[in-house]
LOLO-973699 format. One record per atom (N, C-alpha, C): y, z, x. Coordinates in Angstrom, 3 decimals. Layout:
# residues N
north:up:east
Y:Z:X
...
This chain:
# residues 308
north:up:east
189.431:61.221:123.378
188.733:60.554:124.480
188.767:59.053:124.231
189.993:58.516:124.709
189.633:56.989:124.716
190.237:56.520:123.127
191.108:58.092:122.219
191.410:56.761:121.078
192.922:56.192:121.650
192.463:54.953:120.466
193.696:54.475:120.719
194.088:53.084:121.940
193.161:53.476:122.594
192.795:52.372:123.768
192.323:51.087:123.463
192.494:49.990:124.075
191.904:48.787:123.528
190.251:48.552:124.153
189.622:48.546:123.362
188.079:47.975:123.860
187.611:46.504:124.046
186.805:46.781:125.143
186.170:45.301:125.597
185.170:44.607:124.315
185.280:43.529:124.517
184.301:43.298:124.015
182.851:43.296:124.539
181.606:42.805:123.614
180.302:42.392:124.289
180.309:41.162:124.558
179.514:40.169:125.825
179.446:38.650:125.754
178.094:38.328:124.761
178.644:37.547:124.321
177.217:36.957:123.388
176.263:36.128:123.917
176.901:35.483:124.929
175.717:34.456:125.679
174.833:35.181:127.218
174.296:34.625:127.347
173.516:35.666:127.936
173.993:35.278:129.169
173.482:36.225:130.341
174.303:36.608:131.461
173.941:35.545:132.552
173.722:34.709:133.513
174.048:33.860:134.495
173.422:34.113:135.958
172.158:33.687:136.308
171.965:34.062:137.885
172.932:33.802:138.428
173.722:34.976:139.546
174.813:34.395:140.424
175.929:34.462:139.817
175.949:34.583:138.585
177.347:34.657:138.494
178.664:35.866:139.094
179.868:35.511:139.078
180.593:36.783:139.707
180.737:37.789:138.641
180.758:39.116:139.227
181.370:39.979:137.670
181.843:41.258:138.491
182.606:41.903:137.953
183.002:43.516:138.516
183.032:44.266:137.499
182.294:45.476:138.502
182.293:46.918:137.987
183.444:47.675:137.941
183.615:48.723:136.625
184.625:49.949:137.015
184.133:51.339:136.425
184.558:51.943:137.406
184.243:53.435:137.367
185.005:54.353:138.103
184.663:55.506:138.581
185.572:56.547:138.810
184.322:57.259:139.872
184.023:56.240:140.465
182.668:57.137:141.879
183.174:58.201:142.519
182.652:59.280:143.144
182.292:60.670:143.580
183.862:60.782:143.376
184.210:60.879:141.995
185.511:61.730:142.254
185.806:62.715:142.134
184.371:63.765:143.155
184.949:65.069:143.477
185.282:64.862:145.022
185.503:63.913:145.708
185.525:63.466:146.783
186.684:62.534:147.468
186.644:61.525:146.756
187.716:60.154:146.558
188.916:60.391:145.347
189.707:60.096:145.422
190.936:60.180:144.279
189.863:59.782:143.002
190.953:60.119:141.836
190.529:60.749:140.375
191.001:59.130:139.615
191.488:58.339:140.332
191.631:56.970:139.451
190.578:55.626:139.885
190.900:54.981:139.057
189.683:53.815:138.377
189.574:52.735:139.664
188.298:53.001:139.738
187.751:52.133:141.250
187.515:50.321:140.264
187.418:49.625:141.493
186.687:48.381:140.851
185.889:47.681:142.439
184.945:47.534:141.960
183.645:46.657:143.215
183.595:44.924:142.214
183.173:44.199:143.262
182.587:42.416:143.175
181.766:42.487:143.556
180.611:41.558:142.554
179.769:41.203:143.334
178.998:40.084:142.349
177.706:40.068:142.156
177.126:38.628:141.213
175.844:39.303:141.200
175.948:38.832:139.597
174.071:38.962:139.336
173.075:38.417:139.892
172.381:39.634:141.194
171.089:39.358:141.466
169.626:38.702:140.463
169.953:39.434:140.018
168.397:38.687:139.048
168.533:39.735:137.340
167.776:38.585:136.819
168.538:38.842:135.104
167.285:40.314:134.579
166.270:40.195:135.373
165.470:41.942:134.876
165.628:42.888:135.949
165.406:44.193:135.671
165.390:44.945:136.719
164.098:44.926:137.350
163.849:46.640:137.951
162.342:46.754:138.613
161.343:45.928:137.588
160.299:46.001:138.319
158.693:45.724:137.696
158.960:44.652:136.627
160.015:43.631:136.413
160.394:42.829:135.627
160.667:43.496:133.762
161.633:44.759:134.441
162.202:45.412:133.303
163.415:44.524:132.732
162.800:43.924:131.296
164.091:43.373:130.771
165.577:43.747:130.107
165.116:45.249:130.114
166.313:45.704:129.776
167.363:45.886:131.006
167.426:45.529:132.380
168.022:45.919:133.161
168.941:44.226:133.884
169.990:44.370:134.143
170.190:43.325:135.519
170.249:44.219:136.750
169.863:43.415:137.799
170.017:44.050:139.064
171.740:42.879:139.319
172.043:43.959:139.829
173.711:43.339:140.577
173.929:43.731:141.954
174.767:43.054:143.085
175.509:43.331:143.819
176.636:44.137:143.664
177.233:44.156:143.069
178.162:45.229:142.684
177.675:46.873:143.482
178.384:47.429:144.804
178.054:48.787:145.040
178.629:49.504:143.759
177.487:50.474:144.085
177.587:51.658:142.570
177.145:52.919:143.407
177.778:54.060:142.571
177.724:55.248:143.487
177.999:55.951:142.359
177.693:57.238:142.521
178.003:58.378:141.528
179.104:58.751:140.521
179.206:58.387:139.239
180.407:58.061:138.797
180.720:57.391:138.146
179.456:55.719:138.781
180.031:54.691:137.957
179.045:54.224:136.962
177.888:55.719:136.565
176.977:55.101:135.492
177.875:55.328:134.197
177.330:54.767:133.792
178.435:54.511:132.138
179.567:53.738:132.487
179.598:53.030:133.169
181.194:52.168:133.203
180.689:50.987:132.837
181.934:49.784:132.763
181.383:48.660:132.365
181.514:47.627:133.551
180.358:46.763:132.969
180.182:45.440:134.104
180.538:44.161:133.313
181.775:43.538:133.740
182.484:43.047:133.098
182.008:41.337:133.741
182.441:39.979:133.248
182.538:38.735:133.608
183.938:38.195:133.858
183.867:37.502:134.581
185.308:36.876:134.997
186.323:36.919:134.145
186.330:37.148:132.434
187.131:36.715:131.136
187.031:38.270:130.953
186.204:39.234:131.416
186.681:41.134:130.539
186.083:41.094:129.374
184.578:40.179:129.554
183.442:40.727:128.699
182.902:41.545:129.646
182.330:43.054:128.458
180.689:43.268:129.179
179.694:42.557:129.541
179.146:42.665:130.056
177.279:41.440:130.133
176.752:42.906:130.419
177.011:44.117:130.779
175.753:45.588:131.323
176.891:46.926:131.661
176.180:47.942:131.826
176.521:48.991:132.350
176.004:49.681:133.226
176.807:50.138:134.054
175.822:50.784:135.333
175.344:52.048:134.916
174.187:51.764:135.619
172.603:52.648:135.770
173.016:53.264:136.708
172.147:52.666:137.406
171.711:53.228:138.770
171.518:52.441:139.688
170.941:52.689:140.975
170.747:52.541:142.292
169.666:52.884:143.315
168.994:51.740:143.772
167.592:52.050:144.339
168.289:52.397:145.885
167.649:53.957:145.871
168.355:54.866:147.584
167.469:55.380:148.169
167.610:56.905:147.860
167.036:57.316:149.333
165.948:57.759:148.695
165.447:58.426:147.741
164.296:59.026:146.992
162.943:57.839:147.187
163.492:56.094:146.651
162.996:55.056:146.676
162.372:55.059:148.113
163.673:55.389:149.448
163.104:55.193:151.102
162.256:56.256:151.419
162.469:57.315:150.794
161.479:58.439:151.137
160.052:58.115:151.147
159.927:57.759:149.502
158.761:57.859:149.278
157.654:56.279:149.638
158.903:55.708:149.989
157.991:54.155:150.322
158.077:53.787:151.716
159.140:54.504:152.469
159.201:54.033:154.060
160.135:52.723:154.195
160.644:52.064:153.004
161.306:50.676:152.787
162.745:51.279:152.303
163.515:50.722:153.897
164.979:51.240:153.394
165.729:50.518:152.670
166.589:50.529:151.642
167.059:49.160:150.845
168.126:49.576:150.752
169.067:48.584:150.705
170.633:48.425:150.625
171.186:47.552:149.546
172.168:48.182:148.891
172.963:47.571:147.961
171.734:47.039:146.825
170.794:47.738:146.223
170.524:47.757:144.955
170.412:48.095:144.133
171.290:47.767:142.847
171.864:48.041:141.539
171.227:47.577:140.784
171.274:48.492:139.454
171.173:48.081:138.207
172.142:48.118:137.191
172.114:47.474:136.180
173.170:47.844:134.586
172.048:47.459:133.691
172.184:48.287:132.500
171.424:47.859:131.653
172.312:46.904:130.627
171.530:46.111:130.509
171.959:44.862:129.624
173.342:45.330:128.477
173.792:44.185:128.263
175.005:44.614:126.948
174.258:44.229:125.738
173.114:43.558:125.656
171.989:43.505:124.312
171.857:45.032:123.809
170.861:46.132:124.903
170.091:47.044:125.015
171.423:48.116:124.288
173.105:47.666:125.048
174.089:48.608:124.831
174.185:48.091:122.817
174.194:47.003:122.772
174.329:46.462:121.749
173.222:47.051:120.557
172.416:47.503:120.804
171.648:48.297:120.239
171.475:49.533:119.962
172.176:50.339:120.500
172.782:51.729:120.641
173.954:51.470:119.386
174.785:50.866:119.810
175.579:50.820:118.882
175.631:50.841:117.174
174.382:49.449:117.469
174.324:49.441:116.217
173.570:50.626:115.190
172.460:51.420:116.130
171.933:52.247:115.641
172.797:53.434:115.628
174.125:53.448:115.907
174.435:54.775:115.400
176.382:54.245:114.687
175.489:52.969:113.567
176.985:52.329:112.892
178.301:52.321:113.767
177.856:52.052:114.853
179.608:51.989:115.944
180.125:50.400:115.808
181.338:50.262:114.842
181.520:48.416:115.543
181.854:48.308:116.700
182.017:47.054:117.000
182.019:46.396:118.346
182.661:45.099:118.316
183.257:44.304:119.100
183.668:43.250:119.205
182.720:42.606:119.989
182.232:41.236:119.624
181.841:40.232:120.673
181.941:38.707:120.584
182.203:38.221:121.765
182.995:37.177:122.288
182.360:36.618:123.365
182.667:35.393:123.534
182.322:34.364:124.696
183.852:34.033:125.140
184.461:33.109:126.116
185.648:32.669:126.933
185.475:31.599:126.089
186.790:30.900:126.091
186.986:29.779:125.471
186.649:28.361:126.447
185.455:27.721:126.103
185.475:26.443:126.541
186.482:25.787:128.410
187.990:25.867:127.204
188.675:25.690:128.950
189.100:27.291:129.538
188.444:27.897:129.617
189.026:29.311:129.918
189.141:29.528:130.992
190.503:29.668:132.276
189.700:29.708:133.273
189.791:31.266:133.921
188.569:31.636:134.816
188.313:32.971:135.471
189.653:33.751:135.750
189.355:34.833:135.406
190.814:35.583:136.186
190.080:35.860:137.424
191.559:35.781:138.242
191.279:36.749:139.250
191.035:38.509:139.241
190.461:38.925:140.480
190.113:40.159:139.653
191.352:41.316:139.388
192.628:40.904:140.536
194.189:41.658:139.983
194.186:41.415:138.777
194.035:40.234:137.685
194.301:39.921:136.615
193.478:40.665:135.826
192.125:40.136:136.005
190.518:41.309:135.429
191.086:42.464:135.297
191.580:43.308:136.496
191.820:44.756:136.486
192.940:45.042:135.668
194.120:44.535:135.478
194.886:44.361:134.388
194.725:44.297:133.058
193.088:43.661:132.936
192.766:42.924:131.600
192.022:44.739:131.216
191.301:45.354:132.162
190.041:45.810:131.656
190.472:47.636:132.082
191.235:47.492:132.489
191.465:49.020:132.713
191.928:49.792:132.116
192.849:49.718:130.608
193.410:50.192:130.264
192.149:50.557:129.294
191.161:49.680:129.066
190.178:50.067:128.346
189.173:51.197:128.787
189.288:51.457:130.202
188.027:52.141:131.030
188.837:53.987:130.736
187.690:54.879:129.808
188.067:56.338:130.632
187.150:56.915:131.632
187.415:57.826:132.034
186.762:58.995:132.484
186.330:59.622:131.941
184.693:60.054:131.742
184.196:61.221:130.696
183.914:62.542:131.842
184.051:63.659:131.502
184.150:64.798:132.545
183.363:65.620:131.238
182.341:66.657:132.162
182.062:67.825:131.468
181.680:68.820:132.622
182.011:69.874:131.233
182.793:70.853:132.374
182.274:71.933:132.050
181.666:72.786:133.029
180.687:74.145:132.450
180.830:74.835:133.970
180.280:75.900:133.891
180.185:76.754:135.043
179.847:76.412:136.675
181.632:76.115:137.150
181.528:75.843:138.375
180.931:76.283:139.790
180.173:76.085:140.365
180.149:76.606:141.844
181.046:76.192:142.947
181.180:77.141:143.760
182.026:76.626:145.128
181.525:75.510:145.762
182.390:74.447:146.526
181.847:73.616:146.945
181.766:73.998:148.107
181.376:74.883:148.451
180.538:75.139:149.833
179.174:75.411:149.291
178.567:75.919:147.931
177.619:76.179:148.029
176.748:75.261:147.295
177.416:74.004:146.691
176.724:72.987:146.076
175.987:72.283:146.797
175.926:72.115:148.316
175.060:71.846:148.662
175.212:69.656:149.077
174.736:69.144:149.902
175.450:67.636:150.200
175.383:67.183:148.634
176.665:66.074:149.297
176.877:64.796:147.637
175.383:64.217:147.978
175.073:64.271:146.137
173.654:63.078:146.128
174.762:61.653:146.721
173.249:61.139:147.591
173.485:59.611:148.140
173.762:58.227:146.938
172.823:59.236:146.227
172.277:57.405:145.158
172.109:58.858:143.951
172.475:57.584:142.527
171.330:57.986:141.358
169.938:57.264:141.492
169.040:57.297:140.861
167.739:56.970:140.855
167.710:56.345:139.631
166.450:55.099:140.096
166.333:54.544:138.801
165.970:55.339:137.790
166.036:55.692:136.098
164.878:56.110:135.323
164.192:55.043:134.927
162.632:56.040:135.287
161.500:54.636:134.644
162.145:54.882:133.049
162.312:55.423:132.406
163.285:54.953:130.636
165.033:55.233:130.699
164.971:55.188:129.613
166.917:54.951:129.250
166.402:56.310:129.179
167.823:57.469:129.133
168.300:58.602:128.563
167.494:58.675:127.274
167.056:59.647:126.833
166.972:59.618:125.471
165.474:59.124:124.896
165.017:58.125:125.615
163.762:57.668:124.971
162.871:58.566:124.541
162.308:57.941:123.254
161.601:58.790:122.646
160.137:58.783:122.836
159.508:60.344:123.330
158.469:60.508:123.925
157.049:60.426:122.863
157.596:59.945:121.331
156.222:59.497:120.142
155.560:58.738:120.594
154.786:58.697:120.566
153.553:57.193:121.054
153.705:56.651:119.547
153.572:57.468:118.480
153.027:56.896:117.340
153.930:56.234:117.159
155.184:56.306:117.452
156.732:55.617:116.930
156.414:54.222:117.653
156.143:53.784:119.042
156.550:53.251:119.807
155.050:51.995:119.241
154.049:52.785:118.875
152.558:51.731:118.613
153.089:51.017:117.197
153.837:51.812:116.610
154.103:51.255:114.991
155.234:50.025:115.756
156.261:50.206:116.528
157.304:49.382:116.511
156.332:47.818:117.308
155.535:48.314:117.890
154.799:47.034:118.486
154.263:46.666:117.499
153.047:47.484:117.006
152.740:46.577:115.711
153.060:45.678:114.622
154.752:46.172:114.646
155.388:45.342:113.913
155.892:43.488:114.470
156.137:44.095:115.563
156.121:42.748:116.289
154.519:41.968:116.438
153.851:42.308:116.823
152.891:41.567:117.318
152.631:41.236:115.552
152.649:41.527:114.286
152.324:40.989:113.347
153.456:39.734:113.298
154.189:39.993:113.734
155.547:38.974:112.976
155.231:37.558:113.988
155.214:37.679:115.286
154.721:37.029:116.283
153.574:36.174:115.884
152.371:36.692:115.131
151.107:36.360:114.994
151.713:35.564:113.219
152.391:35.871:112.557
152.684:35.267:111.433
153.041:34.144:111.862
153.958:33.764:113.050
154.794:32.735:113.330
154.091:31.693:113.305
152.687:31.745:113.783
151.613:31.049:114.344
151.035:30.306:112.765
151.175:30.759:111.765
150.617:30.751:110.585
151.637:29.653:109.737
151.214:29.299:108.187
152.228:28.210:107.642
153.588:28.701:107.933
154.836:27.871:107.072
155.821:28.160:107.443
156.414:29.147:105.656
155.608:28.442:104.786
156.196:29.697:103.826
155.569:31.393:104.182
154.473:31.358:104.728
154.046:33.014:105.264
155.207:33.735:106.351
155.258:33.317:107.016
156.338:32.857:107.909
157.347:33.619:107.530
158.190:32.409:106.771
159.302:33.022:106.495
159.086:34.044:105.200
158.347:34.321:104.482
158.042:35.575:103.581
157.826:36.702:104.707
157.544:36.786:105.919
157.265:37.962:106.630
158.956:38.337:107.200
159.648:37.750:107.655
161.147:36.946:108.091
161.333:38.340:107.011
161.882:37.432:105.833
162.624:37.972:105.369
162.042:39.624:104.339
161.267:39.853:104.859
160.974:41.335:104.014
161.332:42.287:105.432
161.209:41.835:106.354
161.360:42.711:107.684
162.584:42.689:108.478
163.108:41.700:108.331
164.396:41.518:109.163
165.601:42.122:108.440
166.779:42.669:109.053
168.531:43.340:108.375
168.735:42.280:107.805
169.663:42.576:106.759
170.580:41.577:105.954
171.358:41.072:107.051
171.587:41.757:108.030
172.651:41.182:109.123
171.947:41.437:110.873
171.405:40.384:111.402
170.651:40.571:112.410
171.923:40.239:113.923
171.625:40.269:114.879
172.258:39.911:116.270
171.163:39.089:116.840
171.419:37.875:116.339
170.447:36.472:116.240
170.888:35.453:117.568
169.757:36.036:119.169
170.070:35.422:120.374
171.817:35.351:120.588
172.497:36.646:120.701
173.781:36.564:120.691
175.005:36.778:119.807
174.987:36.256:118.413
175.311:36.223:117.610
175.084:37.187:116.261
176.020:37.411:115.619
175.421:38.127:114.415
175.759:37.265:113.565
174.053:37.370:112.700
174.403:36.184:111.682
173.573:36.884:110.390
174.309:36.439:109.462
173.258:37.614:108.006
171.674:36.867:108.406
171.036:36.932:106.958
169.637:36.684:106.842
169.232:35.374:106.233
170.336:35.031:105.445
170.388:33.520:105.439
170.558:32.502:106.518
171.038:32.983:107.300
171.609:32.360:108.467
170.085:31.828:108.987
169.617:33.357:109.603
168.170:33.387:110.620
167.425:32.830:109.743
167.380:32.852:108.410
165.840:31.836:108.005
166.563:30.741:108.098
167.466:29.923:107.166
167.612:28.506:107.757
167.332:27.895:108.980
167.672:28.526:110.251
167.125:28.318:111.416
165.476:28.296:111.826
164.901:29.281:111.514
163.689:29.499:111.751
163.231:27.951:110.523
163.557:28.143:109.699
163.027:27.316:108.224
163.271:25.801:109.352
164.461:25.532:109.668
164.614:24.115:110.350
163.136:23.713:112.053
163.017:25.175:112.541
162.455:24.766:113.114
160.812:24.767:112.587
160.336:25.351:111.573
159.149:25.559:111.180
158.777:23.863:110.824
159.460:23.231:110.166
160.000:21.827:109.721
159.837:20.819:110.807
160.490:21.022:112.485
160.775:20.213:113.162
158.907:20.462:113.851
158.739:21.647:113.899
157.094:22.275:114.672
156.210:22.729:113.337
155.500:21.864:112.641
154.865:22.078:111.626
153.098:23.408:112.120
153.319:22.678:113.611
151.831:23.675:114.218
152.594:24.153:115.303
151.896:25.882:115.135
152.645:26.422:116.076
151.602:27.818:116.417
151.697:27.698:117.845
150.683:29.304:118.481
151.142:29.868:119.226
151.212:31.301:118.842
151.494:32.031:119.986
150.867:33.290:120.951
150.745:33.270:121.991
150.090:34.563:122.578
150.618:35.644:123.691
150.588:36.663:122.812
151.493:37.561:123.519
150.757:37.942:125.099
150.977:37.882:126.502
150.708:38.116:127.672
150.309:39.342:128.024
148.996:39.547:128.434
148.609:41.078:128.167
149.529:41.948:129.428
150.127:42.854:129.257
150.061:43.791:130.093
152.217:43.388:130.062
152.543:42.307:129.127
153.742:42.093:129.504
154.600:42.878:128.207
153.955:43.850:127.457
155.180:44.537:126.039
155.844:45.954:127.227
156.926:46.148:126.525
157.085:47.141:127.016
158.111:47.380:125.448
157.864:49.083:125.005
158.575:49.209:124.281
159.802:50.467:124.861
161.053:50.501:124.544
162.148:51.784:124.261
162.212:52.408:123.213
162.252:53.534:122.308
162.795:53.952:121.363
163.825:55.021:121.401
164.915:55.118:120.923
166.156:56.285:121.054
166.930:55.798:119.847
167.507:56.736:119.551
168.279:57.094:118.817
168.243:56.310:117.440
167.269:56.142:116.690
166.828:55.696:115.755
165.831:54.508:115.631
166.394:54.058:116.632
165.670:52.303:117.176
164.570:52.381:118.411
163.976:51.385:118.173
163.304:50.955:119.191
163.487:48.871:119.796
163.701:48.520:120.781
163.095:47.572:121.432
162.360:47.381:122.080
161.429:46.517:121.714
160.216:45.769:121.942
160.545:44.463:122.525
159.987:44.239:124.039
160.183:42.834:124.490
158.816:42.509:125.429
159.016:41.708:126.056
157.857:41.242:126.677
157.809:39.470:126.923
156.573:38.850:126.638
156.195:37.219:126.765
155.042:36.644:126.223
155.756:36.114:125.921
154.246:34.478:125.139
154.142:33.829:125.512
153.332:33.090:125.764
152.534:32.062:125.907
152.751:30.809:124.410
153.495:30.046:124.394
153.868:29.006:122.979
153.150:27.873:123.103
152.558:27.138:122.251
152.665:25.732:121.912
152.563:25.377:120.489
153.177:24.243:120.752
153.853:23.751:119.227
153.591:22.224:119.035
153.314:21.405:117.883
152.927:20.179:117.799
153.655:19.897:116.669
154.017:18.024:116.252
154.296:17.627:115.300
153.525:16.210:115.134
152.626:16.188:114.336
151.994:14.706:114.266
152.954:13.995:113.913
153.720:14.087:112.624
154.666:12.733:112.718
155.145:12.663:113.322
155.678:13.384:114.020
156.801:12.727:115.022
155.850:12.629:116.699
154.626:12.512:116.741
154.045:12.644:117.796
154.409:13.363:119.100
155.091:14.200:118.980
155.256:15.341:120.059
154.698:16.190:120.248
154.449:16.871:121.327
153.733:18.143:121.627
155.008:18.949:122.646
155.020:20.177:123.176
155.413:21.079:123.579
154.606:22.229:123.812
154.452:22.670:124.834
153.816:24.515:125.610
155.258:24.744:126.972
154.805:26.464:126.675
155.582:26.975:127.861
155.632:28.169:127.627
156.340:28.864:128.436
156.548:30.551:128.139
157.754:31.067:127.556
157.982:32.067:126.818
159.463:32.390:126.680
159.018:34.095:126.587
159.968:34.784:127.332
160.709:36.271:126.947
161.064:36.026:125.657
160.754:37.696:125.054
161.071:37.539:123.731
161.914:39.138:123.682
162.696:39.441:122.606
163.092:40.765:122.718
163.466:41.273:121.218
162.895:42.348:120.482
163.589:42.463:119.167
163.942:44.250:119.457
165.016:44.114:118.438
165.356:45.801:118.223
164.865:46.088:116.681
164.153:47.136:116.600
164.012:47.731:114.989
164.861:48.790:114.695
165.253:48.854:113.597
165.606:50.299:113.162
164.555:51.197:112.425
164.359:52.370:112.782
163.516:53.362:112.506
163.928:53.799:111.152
163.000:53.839:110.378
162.772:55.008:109.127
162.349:54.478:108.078
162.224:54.818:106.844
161.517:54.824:105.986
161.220:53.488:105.756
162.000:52.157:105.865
161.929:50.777:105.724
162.246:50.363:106.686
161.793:50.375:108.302
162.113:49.466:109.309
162.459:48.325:108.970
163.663:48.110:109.964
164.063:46.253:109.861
164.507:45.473:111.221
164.143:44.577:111.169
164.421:43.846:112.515
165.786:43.686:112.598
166.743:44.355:113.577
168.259:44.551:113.894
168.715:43.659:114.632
167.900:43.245:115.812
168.191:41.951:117.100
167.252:41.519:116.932
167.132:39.764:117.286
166.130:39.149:117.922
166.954:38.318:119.226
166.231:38.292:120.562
166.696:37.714:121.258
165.363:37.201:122.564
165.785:35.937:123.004
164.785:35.298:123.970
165.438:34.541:125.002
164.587:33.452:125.840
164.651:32.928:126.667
163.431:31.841:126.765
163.547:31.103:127.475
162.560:29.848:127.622
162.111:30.202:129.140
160.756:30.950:129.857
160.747:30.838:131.066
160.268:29.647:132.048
159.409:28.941:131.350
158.884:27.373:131.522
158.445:26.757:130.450
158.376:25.386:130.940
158.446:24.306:129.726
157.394:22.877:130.469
């Protein structure tokens, strides 16, 4: 299934209101021919429903078929994968008919799957002067990478299957999430301590850093060991000698599957430096992945600045 094929990479920088990108998949192909579709369209907005950060909503039409495919950028990175699609279940039950809305869940969230079950991966940004393919070119670039997964168990006649579903439906979780509370209160707890350390000197700080975090983290994009992430954190503890943070009530939301959990949500920051007489407040999204078991460790950290 797929050896031998060349794989996409992940983008490391994060994804772009508006930007263009296309989907590929293989929609109702018990219906439409058995080869590789491709849709255009641009990222609607960077969370899904209820300001779910694991999701983008896209323009890109999506239809049965094309969950698990990839949502690629002008260069034949991922930035998500298709989900789903707000349809008719959504119009039923709300009376609000809606058209053309998609989701993919993030290539972070995919990026986390991965890592929790040791899969490598390639990831990449476009080069500086890189310029967009067109999407003949895209489809050239990205198809040879795309399969078809089929499973196959005890058929019925298609007279008696009954109409094609219209839409998939959002899930309020990913596949798989794990239904522990206790798993999911420990993985917050771990954050909201590390969060609440931040706030504290900078040697506590980074003593919490480094007993909790991978030797090798996916640091806002990047994978960088653990030397890497404290020098950074260490430079800014240095540049923001006072620093507070408060997590936004009602804004955590945790996932856990397949060994891991992410934890994301928002703070509330401010930060001061008397010598250098500056001050700074604002909000930022925050997002970490743990790995589960006997010694949890922080696998991703990743954010955003929402005001300043």
């Amino acid at each position: 299934m797929g050896t031998g094929k060349p794989h996409l990479p992940l983008r490391r920088s994060q994804p772009r209101l508006g930007e263009d990108i296309a989907a590929y998949g293989f929609p109702l192909s018990g219906l439409l021919s058995d080869s590789i579709k491709v849709t255009t369209g641009n990222v609607n907005s960077l969370v899904g429903m209820e300001n779910d950060t694991r999701y983008l909503q896209v323009s890109t039409p999506l239809q049965p078929g094309n969950s698990g495919g990839p949502i690629v950028d002008q260069w034949g990175s991922i930035i998500g994968v298709s989900t789903a699609v707000l349809g008719s279940k959504f119009t039923n039950e709300t009376g609000i008919a809606v058209q053309n809305v998609n989701f993919a869940i993030r290539s972070n969230v995919f990026e986390l799957f991965l890592q929790s079950r040791n899969i490598q991966f390639d990831a990449a940004d476009a080069a500086a002067d890189a310029k967009p393919l067109s999407t003949a070119d895209l489809s050239d670039k990205v198809v040879p990478s795309v399969v078809q997964v089929l499973c196959h168990g005890a058929e019925k006649p298609l007279a008696n299957t009954g109409p094609l579903p219209s839409t998939a439906e959002v899930p309020s979780t990913p596949p798989g999430t794990s239904s522990n509370e206790a798993v999911k209160e420990a993985a917050v707890a771990v954050i909201r301590n590390l969060i609440e350390r931040d706030s504290g000197d900078a040697s506590s700080s980074l003593q919490a850093v480094a007993a909790i975090y991978a030797d090798s983290v996916s640091y806002y994009g990047k994978q960088r060991p653990l030397s890497e992430v404290l020098a950074d954190k260490r430079d800014y503890f240095i540049r923001w000698p006072e620093r507070a943070y408060r997590i936004r009530d009602g804004s955590l939301m945790v996932t856990c599957a397949n060994g891991a959990c992410m934890v994301s949500g928002i703070y509330d920051w401010v930060v001061r430096s008397i010598p250098r007489n500056k001050q700074a407040h604002g909000a930022a999204r925050f997002s970490y992945a743990i790995s589960l078991g006997a010694n949890p460790k922080i696998i991703s950290e990743a954010g955003n600045v929402l005001k300043q």
